[in-house]
Residue, then its C-alpha position, 0 to 999 in steps of 0.5 A: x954500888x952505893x958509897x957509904x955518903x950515898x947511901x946516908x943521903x938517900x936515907x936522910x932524904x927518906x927521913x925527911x920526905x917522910x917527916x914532912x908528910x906525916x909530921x911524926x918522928x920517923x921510926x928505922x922500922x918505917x925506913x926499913x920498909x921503904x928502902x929495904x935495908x935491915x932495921x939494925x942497919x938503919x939504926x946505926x945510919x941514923x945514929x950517924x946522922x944524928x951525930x952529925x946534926x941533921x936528925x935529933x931523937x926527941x926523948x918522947x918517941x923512938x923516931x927522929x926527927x929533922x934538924x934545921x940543918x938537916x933541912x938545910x942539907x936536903x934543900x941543897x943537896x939531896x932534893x930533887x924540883x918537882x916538873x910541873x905538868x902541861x895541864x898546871x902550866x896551861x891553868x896558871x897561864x889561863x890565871x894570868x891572862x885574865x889579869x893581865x892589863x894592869x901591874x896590880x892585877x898582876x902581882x894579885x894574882x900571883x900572891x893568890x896563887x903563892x897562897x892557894x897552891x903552896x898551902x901556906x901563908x904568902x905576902x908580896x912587897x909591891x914593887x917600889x923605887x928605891x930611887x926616889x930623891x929626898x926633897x925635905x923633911x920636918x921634924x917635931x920631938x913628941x918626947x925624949x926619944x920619940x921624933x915624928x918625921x915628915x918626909x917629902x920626896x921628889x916624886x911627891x910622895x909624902x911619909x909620916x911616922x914616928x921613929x924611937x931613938x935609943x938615946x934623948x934627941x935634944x932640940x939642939x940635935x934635932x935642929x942639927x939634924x933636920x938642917x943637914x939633911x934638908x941641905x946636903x942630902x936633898x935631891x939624894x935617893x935613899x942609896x946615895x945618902x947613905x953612901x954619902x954619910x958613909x964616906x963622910x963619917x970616914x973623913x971624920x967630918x965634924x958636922x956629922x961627930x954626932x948626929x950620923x947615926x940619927x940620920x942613917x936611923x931616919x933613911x932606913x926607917x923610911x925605907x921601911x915604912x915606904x915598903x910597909x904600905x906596900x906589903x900584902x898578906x894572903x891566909x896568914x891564918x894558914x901557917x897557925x893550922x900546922x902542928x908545929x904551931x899548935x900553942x896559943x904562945x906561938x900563934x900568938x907571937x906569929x900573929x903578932x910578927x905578921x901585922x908588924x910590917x915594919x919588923x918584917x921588912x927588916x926580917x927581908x930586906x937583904x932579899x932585895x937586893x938578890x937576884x934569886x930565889x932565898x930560903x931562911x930555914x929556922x935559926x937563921x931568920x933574924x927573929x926568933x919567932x920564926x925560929x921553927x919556920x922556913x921562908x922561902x922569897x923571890x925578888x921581880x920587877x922592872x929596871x929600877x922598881x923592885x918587890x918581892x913575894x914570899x911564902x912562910x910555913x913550917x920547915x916541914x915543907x915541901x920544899x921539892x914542890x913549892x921553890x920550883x913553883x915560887x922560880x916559876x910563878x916569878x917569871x910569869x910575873x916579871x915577864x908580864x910586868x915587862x909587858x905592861x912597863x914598855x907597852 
């Protein structure tokens, strides 16, 4: 006999499955039919989840609907990953093989397929060392607050951007700064400088009193723009055909997030540095653009070059479907990059 905690997740699981599929508030009379318990009792279950915050009552309708933490909940404790067939694996693998002589063809094509099988809106990071040494950088101050930055690496990749401070950079600081890094942070990757500035500050060093948090400014924004030129988008278009985004407002604000890449790196820069998959289901993005969406990323690559794919859509999303997918796709293409790296 099921346990009265069973028995609310299976009928939260229920709930959600079905919102995801017709995108309207779930009526206890639909759940009733589905599960076979009285509408009276399932009102009273669902009067308990609500208490809880997993499902809400929009005051238009009689249904309910999820809450971010009821899609939180599902995602990791209720739902179930859907097993591909022998037919799909057989297909992907065909996809592949076909690009499979080069590192760009390669992660091509696994946006592609983000993008085509997920249904949503897909981006990749292509795969970038963050191991690249500092070798010189040149600074011109275009106004109070607005420096361009020139920036040489030991790889011989140059960046240029323009970086806004949030106080005036007086020539006099500009000069302190661009001297500091050229002669104590040369030869430094990204990571040891920002180490270094770290355990410099808590020595209190008097060089650095003023200028620390200018330079931490000047890495990180680098880092930004090195992974913003590596940043693809597959049918951005896609995530503005679902209902939830059907307001010129919202489209207009998610349009405009996409083509800031610089933005959208800060959004998933921790995801990096995991090694596994992440899922960001409505207020806990960092941009409240996002705020009705999920994003779902999962980092490949290869010794020290890292990238990563991600799929954007509404957090009504077939989550049993498209993670699984997202662990497999990103294993194909880490085995396949291997294959290329060491060949």
């Amino acid at each position: 006999m099921e346990n009265k905690q069973d028995r609310n997740k299976k009928i939260l699981g229920l709930i959600i499955k079905s919102y995801i599929e017709q995108a309207k508030p779930i009526s206890s009379k639909l759940v009733s039919r589905k599960i076979g318990f009285s509408s009276a009792t399932i009102r009273n279950i669902m009067s308990e989840l609500e208490e809880m915050g997993y499902i809400i009552h929009p005051h238009t309708s009689a249904g309910r609907v999820p809450t971010d933490k009821g899609y939180r909940y599902y995602v990791d404790s209720i739902m179930r990953k859907q097993d591909f067939t022998e037919d799909e694996m057989t297909n992907i693998k065909n996809i592949y093989n076909a690009k499979k002589e080069n590192l760009e063809g390669v992660i091509k094509t696994t946006l592609d397929l983000l993008s085509t099988l997920s249904e949503h809106t897909a981006f990749v990071l292509f795969p970038f060392e963050q191991e690249t040494g500092i070798e010189h950088v040149d600074f011109v101050r275009i106004a109070s607050r607005k420096v361009a930055v020139n920036l040489f690496t030991d790889s011989g990749l140059r960046k240029s951007f323009v970086i806004e401070f949030e106080k005036e950079i007086t020539p006099d600081r500009l000069e302190k700064i661009t001297k500091f890094i050229n002669e104590h942070l040369r030869g430094f990757t990204f990571t040891e400088a920002a180490q270094y500035l770290n355990k410099a500050i808590e020595k209190e060093e008097k060089s650095l009193s003023y200028i620390s948090n200018n330079i931490k400014d000047i890495i990180q924004r680098t880092i930004f723009e090195f992974y913003a030129d590596s940043m693809f988008w597959e049918n951005e278009y896609n995530i503005i055909n679902s209902p939830e985004f059907n307001s010129t407002k919202k489209m207009k604000d998610l349009l405009k997030l996409f083509n800031n890449k610089t933005e959208i790196f800060r959004i998933i820069e921790q995801d990096l540095k995991s090694s596994s998959i992440k899922i960001h289901i409505g207020c806990q993005h960092k941009d409240d653009v996002l705020s009705e969406c999920t994003m779902i990323t999962s980092p490949y690559g290869f010794n020290k070059k890292t990238g990563l794919f991600g799929v954007i859509g509404p957090m009504r999303m077939e989550y049993e479907r498209i993670v699984p997918l997202m662990e497999k796709l990103s294993e194909i293409t880490n085995v396949m990059i291997k294959d290329i790296l060491e060949y």
